[in-house]
N, CA, C and O atoms as a Tinker XYZ file with bonds, in Angstrom:
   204  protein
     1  N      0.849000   -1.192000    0.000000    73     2
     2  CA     0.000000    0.000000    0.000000    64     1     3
     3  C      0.878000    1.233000    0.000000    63     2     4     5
     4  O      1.323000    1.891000    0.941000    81     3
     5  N      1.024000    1.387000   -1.495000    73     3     6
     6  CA     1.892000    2.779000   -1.422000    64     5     7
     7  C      1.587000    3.977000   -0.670000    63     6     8     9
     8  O      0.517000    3.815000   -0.083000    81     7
     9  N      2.224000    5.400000   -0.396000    73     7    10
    10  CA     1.484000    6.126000    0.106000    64     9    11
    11  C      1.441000    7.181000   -0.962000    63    10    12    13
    12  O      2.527000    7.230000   -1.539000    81    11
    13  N      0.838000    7.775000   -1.282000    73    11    14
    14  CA     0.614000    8.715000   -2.427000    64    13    15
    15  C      1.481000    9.602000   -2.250000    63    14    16    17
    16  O      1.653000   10.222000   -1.200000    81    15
    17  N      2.218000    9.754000   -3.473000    73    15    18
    18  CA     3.295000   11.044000   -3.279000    64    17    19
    19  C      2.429000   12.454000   -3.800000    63    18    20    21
    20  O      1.971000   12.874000   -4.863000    81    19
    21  N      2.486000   12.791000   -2.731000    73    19    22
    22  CA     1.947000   14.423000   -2.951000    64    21    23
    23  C      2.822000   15.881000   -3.039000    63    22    24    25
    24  O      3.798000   15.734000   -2.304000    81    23
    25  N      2.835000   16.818000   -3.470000    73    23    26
    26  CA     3.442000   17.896000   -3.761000    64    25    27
    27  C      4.388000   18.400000   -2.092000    63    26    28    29
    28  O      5.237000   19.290000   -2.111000    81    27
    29  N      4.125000   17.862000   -1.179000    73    27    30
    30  CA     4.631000   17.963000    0.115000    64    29    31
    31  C      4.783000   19.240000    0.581000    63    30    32    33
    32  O      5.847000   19.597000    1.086000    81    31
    33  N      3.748000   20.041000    0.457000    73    31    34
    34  CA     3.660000   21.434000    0.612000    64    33    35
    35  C      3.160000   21.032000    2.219000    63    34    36    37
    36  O      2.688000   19.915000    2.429000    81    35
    37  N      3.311000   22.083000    3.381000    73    35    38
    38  CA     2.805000   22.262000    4.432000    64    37    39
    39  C      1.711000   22.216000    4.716000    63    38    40    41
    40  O      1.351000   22.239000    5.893000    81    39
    41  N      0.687000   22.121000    3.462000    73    39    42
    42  CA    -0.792000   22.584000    3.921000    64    41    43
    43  C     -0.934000   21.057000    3.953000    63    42    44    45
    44  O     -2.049000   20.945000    4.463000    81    43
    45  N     -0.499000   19.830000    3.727000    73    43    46
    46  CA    -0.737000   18.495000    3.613000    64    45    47
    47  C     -0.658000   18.147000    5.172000    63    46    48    49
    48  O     -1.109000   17.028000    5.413000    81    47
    49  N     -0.254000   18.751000    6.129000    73    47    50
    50  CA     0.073000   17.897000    7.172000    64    49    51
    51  C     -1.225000   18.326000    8.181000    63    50    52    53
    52  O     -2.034000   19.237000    8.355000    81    51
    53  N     -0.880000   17.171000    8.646000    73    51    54
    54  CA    -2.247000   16.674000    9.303000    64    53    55
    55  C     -1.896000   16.633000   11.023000    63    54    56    57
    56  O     -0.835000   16.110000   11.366000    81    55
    57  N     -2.903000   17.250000   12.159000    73    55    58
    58  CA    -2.342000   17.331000   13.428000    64    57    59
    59  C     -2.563000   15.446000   13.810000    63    58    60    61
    60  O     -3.103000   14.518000   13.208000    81    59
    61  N     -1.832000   15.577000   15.094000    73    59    62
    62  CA    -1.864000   14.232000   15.191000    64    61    63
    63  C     -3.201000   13.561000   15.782000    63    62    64    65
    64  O     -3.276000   12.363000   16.051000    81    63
    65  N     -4.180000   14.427000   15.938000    73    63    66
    66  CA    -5.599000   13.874000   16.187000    64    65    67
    67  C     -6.287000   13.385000   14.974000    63    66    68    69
    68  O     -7.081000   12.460000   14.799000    81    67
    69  N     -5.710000   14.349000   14.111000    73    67    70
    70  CA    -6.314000   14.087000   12.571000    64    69    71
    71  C     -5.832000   13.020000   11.945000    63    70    72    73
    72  O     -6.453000   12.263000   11.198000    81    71
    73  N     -4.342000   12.952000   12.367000    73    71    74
    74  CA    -4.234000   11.479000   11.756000    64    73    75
    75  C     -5.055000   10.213000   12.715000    63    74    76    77
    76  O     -5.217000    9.052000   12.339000    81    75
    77  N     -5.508000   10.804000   14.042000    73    75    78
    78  CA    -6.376000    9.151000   13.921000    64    77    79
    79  C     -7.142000    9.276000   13.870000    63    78    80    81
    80  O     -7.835000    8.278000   14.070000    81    79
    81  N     -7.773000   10.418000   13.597000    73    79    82
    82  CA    -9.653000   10.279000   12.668000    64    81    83
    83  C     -9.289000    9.489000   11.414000    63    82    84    85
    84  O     -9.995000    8.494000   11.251000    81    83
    85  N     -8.341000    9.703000   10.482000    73    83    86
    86  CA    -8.236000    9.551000    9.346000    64    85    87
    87  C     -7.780000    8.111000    9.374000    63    86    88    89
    88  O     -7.682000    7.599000    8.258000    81    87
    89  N     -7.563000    7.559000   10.124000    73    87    90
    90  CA    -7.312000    6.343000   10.511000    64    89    91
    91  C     -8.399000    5.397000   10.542000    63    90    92    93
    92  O     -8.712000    4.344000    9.987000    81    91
    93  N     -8.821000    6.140000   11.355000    73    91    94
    94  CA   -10.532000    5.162000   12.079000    64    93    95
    95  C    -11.269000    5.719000   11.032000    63    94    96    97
    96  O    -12.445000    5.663000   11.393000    81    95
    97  N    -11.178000    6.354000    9.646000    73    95    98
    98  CA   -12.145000    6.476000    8.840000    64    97    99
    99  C    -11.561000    5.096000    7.701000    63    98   100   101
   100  O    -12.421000    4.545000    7.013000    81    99
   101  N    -10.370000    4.722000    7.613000    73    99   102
   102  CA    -9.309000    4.382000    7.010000    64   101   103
   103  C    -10.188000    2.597000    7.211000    63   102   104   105
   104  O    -10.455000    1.700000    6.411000    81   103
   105  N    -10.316000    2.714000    8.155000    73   103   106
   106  CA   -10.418000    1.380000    9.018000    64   105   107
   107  C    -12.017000    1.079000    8.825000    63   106   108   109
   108  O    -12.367000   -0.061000    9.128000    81   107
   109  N    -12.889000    1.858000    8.417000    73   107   110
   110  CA   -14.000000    1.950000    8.312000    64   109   111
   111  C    -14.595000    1.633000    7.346000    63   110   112   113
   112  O    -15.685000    1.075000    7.221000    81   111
   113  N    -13.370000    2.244000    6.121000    73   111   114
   114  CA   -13.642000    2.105000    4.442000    64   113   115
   115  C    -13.034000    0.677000    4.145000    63   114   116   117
   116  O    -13.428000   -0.086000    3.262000    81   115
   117  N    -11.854000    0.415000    5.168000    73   115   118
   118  CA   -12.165000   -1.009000    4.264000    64   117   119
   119  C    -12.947000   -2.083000    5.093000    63   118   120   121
   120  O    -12.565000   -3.215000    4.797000    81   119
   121  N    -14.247000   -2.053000    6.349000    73   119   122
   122  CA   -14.632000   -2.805000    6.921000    64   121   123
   123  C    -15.871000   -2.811000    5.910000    63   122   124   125
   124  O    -16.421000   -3.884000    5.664000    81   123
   125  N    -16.236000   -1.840000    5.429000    73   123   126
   126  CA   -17.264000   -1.631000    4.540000    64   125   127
   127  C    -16.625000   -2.240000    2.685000    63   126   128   129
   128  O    -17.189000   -2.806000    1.748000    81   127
   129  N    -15.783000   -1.933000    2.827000    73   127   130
   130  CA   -14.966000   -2.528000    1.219000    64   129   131
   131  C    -15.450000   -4.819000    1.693000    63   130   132   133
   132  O    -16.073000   -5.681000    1.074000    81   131
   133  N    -14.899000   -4.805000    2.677000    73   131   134
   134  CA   -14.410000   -6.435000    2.704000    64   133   135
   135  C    -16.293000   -6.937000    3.542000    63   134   136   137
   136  O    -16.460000   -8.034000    4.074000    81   135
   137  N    -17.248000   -6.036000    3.464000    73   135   138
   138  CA   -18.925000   -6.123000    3.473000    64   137   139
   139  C    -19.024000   -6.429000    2.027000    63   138   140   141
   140  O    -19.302000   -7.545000    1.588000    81   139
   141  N    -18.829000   -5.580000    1.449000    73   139   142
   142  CA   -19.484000   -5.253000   -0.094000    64   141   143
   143  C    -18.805000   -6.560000   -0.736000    63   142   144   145
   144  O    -19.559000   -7.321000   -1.343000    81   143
   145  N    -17.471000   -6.873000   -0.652000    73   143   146
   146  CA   -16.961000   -8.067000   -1.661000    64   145   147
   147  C    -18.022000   -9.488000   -1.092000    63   146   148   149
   148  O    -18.588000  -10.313000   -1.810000    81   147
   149  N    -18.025000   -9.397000    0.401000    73   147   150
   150  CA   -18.581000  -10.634000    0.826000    64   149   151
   151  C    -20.532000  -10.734000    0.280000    63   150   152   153
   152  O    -21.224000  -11.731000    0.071000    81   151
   153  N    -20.793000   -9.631000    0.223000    73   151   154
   154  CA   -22.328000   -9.418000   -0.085000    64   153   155
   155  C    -22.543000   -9.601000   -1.752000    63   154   156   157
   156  O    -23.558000  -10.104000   -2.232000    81   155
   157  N    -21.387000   -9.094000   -2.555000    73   155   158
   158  CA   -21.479000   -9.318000   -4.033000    64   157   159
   159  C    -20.723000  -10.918000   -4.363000    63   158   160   161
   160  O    -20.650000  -11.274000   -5.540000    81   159
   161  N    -20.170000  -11.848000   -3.233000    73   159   162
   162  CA   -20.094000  -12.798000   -3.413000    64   161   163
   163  C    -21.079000  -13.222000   -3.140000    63   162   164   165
   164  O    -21.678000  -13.537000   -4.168000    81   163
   165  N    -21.699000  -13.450000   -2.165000    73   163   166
   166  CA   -22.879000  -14.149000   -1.959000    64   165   167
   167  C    -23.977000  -14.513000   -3.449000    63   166   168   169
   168  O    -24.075000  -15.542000   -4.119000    81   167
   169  N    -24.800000  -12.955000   -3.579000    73   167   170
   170  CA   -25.072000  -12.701000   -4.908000    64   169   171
   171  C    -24.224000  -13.469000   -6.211000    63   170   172   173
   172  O    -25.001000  -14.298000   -6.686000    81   171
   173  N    -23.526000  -13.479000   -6.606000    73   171   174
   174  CA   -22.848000  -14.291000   -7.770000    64   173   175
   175  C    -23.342000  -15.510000   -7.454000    63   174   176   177
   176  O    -24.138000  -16.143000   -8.148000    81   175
   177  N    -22.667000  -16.010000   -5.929000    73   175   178
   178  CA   -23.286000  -17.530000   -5.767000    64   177   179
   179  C    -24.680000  -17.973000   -6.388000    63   178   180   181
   180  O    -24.951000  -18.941000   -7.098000    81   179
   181  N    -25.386000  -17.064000   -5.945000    73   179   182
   182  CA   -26.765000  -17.407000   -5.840000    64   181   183
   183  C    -27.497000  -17.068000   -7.642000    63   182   184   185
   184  O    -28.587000  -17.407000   -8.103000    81   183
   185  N    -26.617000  -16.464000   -8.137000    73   183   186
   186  CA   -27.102000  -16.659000   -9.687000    64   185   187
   187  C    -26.619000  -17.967000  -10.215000    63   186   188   189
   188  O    -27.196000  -18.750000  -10.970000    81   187
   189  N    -25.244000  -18.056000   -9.573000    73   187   190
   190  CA   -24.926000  -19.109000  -10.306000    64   189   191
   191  C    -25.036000  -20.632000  -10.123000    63   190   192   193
   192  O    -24.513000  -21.638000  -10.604000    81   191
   193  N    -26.276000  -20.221000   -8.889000    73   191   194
   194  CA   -26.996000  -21.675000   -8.746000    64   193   195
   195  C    -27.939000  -21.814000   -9.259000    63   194   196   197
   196  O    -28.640000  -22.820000   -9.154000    81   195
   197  N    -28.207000  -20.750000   -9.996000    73   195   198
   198  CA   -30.085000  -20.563000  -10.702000    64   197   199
   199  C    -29.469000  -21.533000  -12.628000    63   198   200   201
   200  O    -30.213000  -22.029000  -13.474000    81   199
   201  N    -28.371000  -21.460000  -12.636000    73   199   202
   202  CA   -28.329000  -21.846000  -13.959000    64   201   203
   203  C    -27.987000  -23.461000  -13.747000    63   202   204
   204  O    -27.862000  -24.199000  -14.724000    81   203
C-alpha cells in the first residue's frame, strides 16, 4: 500500500488527532470494502446456482 506522493507542501500535514480520525475512517472504508466483496459474493453464488 503505497502512500501517495503528494506535492509535500505544508498545507498536507495533518495534526496528530487528525491522523487518527483519518485512521478510524481508514479502518471503516475497508470494513465496509471487505462487506461489499462478501455481499457481491454471496449474490454471484446465488445466480450461479439458478443456472
Amino acid at each position: 500500500h503505497g502512500q501517495g506522493g503528494g506535492g509535500g507542501g505544508a498545507s498536507a500535514q495533518l495534526s496528530p488527532p487528525e491522523v487518527t480520525a483519518v485512521r478510524q475512517l481508514i479502518a471503516g472504508y475497508r470494513e465496509s470494502a471487505a462487506f461489499l466483496l462478501r455481499s457481491a459474493d454471496e449474490l454471484e453464488n446465488l445466480i450461479l446456482q439458478q443456472n
